[in-house]
C-alpha positions as a Python dict, from the first residue, in 0.01 Angstrom:
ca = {
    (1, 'X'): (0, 0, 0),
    (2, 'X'): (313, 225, -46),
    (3, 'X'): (216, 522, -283),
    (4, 'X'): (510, 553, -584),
    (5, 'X'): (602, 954, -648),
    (6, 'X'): (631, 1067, -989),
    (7, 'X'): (834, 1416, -1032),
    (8, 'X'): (650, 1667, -1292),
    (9, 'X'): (864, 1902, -1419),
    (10, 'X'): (704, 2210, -1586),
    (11, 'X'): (899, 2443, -1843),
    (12, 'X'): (660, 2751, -1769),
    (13, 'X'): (601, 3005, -2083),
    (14, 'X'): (299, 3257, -2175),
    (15, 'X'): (109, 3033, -2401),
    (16, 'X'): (291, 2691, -2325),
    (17, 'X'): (345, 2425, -2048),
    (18, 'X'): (619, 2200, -2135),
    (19, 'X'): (547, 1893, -1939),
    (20, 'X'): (821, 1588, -1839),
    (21, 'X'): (770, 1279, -1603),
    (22, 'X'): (1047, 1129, -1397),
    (23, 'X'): (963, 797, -1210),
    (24, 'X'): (1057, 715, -840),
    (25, 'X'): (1411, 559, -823),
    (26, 'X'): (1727, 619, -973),
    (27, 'X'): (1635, 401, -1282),
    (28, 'X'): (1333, 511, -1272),
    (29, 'X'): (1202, 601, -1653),
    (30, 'X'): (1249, 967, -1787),
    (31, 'X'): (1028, 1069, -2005),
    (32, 'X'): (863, 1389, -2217),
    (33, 'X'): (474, 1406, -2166),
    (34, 'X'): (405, 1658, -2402),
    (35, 'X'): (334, 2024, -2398),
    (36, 'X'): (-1, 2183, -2296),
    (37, 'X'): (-134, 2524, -2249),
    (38, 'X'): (-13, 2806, -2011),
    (39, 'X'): (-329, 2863, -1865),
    (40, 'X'): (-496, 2695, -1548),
    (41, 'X'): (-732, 2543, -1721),
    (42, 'X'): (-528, 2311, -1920),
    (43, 'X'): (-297, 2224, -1616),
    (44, 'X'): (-622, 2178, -1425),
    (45, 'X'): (-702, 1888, -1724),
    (46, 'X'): (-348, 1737, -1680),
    (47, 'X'): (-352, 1713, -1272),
    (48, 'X'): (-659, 1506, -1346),
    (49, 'X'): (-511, 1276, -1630),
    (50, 'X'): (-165, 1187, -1401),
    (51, 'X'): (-347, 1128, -1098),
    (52, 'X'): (-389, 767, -993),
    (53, 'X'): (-458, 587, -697),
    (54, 'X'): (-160, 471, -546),
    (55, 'X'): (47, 744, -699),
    (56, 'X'): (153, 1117, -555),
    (57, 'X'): (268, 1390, -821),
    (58, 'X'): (549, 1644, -700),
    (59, 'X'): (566, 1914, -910),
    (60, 'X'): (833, 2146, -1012),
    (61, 'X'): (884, 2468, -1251),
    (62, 'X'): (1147, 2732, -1275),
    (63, 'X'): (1048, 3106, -1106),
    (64, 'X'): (1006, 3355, -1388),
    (65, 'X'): (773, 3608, -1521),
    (66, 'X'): (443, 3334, -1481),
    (67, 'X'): (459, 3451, -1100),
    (68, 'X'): (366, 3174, -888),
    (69, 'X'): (22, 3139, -960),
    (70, 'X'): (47, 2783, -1097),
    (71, 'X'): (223, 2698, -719),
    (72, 'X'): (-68, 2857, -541),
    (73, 'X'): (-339, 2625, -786),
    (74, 'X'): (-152, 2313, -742),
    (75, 'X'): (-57, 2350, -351),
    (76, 'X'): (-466, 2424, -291),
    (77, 'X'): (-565, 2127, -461),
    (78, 'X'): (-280, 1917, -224),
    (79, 'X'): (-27, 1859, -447),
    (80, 'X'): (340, 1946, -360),
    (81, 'X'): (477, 2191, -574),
    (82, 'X'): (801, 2360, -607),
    (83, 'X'): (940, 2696, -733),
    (84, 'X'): (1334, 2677, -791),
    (85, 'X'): (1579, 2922, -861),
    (86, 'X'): (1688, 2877, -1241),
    (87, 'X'): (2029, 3040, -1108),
    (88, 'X'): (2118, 2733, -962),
    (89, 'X'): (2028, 2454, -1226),
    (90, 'X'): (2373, 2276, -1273),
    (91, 'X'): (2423, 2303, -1635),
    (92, 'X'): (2732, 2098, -1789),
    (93, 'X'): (2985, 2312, -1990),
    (94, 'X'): (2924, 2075, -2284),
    (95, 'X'): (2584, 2164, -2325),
    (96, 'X'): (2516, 2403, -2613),
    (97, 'X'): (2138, 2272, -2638),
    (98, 'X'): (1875, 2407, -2518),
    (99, 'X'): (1484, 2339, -2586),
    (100, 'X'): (1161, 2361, -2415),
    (101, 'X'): (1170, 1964, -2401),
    (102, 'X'): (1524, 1954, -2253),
    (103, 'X'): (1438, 2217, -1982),
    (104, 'X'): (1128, 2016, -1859),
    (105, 'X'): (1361, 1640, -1857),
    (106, 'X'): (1615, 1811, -1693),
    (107, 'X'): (1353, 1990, -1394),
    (108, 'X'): (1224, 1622, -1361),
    (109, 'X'): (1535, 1412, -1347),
    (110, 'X'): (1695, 1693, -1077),
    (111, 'X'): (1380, 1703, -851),
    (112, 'X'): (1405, 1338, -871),
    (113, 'X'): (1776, 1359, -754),
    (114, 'X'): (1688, 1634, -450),
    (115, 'X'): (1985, 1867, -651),
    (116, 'X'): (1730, 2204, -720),
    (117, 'X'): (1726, 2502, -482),
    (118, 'X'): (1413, 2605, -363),
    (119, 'X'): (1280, 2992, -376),
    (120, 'X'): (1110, 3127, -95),
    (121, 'X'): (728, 3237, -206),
    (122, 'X'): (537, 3479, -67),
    (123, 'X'): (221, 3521, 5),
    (124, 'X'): (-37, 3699, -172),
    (125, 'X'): (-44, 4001, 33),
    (126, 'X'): (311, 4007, 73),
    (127, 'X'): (325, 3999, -281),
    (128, 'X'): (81, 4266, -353),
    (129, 'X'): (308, 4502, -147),
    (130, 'X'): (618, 4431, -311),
    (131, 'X'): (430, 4476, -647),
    (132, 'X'): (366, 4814, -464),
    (133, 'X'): (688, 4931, -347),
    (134, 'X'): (843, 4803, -712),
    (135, 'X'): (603, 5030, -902),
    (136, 'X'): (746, 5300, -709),
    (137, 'X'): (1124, 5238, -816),
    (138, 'X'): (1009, 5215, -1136),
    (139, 'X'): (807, 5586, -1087),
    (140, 'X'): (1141, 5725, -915),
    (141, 'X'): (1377, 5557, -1199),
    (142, 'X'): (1151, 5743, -1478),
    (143, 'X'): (1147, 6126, -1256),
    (144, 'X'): (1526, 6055, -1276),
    (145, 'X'): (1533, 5979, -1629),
    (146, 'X'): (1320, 6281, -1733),
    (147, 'X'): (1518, 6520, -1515),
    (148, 'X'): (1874, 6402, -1681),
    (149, 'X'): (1735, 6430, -2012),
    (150, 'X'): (1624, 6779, -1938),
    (151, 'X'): (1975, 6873, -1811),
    (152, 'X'): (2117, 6718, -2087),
    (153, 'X'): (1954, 6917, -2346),
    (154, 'X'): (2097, 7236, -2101),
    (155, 'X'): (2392, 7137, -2112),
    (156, 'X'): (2445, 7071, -2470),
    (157, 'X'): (2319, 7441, -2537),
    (158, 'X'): (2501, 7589, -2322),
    (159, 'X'): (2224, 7692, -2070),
    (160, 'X'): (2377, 7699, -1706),
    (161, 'X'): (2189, 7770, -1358),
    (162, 'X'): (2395, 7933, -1106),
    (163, 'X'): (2179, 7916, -806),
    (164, 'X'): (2230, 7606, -519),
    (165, 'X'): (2017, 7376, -547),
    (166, 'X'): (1826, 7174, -856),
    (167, 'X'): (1494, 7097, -873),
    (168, 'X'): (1373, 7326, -619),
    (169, 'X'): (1105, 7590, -657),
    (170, 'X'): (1399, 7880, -777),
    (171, 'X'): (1496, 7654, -958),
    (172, 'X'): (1175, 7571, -1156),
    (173, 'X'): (1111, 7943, -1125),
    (174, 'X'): (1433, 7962, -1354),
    (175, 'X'): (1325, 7733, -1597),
    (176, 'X'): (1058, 7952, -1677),
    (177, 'X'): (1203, 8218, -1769),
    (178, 'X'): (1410, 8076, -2036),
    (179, 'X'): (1363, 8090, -2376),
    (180, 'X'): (1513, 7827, -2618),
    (181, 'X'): (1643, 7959, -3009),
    (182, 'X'): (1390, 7800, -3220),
    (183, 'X'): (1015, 7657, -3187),
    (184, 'X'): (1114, 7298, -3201),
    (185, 'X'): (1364, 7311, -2916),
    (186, 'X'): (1124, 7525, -2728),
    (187, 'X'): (844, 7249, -2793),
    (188, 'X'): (1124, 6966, -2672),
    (189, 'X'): (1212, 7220, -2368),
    (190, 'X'): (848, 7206, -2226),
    (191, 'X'): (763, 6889, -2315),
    (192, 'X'): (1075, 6752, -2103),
    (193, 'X'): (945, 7015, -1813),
    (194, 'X'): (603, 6864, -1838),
    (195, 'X'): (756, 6509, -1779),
    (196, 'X'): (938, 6605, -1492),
    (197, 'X'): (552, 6739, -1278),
    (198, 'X'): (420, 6390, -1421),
    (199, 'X'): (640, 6172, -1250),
    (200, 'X'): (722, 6382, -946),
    (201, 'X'): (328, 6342, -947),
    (202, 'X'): (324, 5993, -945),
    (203, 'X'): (612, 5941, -678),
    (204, 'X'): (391, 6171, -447),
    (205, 'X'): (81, 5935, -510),
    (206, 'X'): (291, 5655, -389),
    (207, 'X'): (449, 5792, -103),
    (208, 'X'): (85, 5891, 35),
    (209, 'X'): (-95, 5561, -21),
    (210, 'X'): (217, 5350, 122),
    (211, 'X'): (175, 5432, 484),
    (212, 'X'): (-221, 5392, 434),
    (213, 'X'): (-183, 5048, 332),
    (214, 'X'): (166, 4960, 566),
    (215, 'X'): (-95, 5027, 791),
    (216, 'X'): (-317, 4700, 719),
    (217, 'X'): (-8, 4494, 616),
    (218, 'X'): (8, 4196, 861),
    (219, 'X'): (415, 4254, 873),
    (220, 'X'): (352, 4611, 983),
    (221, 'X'): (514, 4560, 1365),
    (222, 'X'): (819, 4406, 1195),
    (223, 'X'): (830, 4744, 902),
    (224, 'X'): (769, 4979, 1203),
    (225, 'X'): (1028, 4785, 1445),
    (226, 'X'): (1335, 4794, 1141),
    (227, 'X'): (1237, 5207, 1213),
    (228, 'X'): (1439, 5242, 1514),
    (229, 'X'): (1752, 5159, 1284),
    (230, 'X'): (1925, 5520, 1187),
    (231, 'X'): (1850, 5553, 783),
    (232, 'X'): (1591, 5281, 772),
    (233, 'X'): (1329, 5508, 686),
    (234, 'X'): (938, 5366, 571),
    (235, 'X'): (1048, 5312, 258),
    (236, 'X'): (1321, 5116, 350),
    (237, 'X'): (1169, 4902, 566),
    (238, 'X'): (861, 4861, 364),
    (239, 'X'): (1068, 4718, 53),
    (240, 'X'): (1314, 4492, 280),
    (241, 'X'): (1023, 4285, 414),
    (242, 'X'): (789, 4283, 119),
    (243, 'X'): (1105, 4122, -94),
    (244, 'X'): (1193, 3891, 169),
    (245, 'X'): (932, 3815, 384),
    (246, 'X'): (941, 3663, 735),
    (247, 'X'): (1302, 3722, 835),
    (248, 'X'): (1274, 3438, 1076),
    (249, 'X'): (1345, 3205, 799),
    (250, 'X'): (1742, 3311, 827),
    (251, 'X'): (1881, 3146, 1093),
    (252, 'X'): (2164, 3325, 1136),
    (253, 'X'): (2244, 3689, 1004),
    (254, 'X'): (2541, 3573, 783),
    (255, 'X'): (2249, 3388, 570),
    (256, 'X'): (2062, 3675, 513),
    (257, 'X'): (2405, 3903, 457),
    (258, 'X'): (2482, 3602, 139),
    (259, 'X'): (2147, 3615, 13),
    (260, 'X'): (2124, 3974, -64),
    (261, 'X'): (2506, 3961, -213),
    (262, 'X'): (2701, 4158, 24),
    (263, 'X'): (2964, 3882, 94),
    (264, 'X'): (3272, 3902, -82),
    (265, 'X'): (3350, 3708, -350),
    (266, 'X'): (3655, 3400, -341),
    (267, 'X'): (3817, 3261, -632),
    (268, 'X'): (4037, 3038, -330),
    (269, 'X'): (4255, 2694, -417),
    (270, 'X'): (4533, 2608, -213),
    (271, 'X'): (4739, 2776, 59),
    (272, 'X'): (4643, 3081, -192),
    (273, 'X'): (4339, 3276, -97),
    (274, 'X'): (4185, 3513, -293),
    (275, 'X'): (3872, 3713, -213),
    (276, 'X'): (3704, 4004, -465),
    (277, 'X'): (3431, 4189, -430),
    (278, 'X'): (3094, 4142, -320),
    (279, 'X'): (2872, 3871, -493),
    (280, 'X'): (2602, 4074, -601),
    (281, 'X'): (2395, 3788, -595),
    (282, 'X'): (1966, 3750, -468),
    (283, 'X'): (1727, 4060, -395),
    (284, 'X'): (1917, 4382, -570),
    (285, 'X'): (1595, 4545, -463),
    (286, 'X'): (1698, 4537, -94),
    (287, 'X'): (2054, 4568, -131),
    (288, 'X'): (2043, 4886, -273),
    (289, 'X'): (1834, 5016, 7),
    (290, 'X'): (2021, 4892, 258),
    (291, 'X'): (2316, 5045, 89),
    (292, 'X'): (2166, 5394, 59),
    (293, 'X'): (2094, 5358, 424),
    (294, 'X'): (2419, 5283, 488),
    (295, 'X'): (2550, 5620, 379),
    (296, 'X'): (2378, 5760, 657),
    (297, 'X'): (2609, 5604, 928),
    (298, 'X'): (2912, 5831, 825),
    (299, 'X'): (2794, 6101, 1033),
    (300, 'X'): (2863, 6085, 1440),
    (301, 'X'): (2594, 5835, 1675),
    (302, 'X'): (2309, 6028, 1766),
    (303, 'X'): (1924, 5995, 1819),
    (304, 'X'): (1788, 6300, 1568),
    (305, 'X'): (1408, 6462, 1696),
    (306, 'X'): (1274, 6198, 1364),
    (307, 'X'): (1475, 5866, 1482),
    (308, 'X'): (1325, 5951, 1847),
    (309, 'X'): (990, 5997, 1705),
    (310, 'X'): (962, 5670, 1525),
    (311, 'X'): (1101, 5480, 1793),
    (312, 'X'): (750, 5536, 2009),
    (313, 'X'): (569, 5281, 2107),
    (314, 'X'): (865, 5013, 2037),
    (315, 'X'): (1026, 4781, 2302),
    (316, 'X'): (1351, 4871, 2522),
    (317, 'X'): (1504, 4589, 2339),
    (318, 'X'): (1458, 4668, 2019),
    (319, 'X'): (1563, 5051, 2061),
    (320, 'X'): (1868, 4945, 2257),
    (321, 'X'): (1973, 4667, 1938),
    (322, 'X'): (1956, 5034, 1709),
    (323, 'X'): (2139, 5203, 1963),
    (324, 'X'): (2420, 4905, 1926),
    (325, 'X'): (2408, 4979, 1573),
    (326, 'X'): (2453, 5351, 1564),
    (327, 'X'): (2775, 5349, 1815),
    (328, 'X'): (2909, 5043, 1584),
    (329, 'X'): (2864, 5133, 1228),
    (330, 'X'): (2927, 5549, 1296),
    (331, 'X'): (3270, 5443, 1459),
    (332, 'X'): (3347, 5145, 1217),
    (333, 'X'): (3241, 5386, 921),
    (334, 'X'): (3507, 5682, 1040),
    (335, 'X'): (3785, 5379, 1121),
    (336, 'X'): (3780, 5239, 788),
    (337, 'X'): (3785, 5571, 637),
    (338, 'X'): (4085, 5644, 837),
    (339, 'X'): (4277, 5349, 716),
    (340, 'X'): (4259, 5443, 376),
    (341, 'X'): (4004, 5248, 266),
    (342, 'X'): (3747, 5318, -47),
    (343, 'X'): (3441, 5523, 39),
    (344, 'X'): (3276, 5231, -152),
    (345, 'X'): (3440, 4946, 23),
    (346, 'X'): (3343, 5124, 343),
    (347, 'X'): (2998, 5204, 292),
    (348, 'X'): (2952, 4772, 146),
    (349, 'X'): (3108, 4747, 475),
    (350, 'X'): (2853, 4888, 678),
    (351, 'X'): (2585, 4761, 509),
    (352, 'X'): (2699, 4432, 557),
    (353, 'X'): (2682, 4470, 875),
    (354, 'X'): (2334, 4684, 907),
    (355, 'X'): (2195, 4360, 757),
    (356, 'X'): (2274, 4171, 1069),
    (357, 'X'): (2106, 4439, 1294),
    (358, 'X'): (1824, 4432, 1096),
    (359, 'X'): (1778, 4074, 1124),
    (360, 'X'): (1844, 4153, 1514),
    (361, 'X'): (1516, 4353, 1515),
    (362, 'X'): (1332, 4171, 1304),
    (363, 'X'): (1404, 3867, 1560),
    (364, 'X'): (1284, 4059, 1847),
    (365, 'X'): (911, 4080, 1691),
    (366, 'X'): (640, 3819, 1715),
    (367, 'X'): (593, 3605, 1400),
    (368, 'X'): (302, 3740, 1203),
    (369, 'X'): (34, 3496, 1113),
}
């Protein structure tokens, strides 16, 4: 006996599960189940109530702030499930509706139809390192914030440091020794200093336990392969493949170049073309990496005492695929320049291309299991 698929579509929130049923065929019925709770529990109750024999549930919710820990329960029970990108819901203009109920009918009816774009989950290590590496973006983002406020209230009275460099120990040293006009702004003055130690504290405490636990990571050959690339440093490499994962799932570099946004835009019809500026579209986490990296490739090809120490231990082929890179990018990087182009549009550019080195690399090492 043929089994008859029914498509569950789940409109995820904290507290709520809005649940809608959509019936095998295209005149199949539509239909609103009802709305349960967010926890497990409750979807554990209404896996058991929709199963029948002779009928298979596909599931289907929206990725958001839930995580994916309702995908994990329902694929290790045996039932298909499906995160989709909520970027890519066809919506029409018309539209000006929007409920819980409406969300969940419409996940259902395009599941049913094949029309919803799949996201790419990772596993539960790989997602514990990526929880990792964001937690330190959001420790650098916050020792970036205290220091501008600090400067700000400098500059605002007036206060100037004339030595080279900020944020060094003369410089700190300086800080010191100043007094502010009144108790209150002297209060504000060390409080903002005292911010500053805190979160340069906490950046330090993540940049020691990183390589600890790189070190355990089962996609540690691939992070210490993307090395030999000139500006991929640990951190780099660490926060490309904990936001994306197995790079073998790109099959060709262009994909993986479109998916982090660094294709140019096209507003075409026509014999007219038109083409703008880069998408900005999928992981921002790794494209601004891979653009700081970027800047590094404005300075002439060579292999620095630190790029020749973290390329021990790795294969020919891999070292000679960042040697490729180096003599490519430096030289495109100073061409581009020299035709007048924006130091912006130039170092896009070459991150663009990076992208397709990395995925080189990444190519050259054995699939982790």
């Amino acid at each position: 006996m043929k089994e008859s698929i029914t498509y569950v579509g789940l409109d995820v929130h904290k507290d709520s599960i809005s649940v809608a049923i959509a019936e095998e065929g295209r005149d199949g019925e539509v239909r609103f189940y009802g709305t349960i709770g967010g926890d497990i529990t409750s979807l554990g109750r209404l896996v058991k109530k929709l199963s029948s024999k002779g009928r298979k549930l596909r599931f289907v919710y929206e990725a958001g702030p839930c995580g994916y820990k309702i995908y994990r329960y329902l694929t290790s029970k045996g039932y298909d499930c499906e995160v989709v990108s909520p970027a890519h819901i066809a919506r029409k203009p018309t539209d000006r509706i929007k409920t819980d109920r409406r969300d969940a009918l419409t996940l259902a009816r395009l599941h049913r139809s094949g029309d919803l774009t799949r996201v790419y989950v990772p596993r539960e290590d790989d997602e514990a390192m990526r929880d990792l590496m964001r937690a330190r973006e959001d420790a650098v983002r916050a020792q970036r914030a205290a220091r501008q406020q600090l400067k700000a209230m400098l500059l605002r009275l007036g206060i100037r440091y004339n030595g080279r460099a900020s944020w060094s120990r003369a410089y700190f040293n300086w800080l010191s020794e100043q007094k502010m006009s009144t108790p209150a702004q002297q209060f504000v003055f060390q409080e903002y200093i005292n911010a500053i130690h805190e979160t340069t504290e906490r950046v330090k405490h993540f940049n020691k336990q990183i390589p600890v636990l790189v070190e355990s990571w089962r996609m540690r050959p691939v992070v210490c392969a993307l090395q030999a690339l000139r500006g991929v440093s640990l951190i780099t490499a660490t926060t490309t493949i904990a936001e994306l994962g197995d790079l073998n799932r790109f099959d060709h570099p262009s994909q993986l170049m479109a998916f982090l946004g660094l294709v140019p835009s096209e507003n075409s019809s026509g014999p007219k073309i038109r083409k703008g500026a880069i998408t900005k579209t999928g992981n921002t986490h790794v494209r601004k990496v891979i653009t700081e990296a970027a800047q590094t490739y404005r300075h002439p090809a060579r292999i620095s005492r630190h790029l020749l120490k973290r390329q021990e231990g790795l294969a020919n082929e891999i070292c000679e695929i960042a040697w490729k890179c180096q003599t490519r990018l430096c030289g495109r990087f100073r061409q581009l320049l020299a035709r007048g182009k924006n130091r912006n549009v130039v170092v896009t550019a070459t991150a663009r291309e990076l992208c397709g080195f990395i995925w080189a690399i990444a190519r050259q090492v054995p699939a982790p299991n």
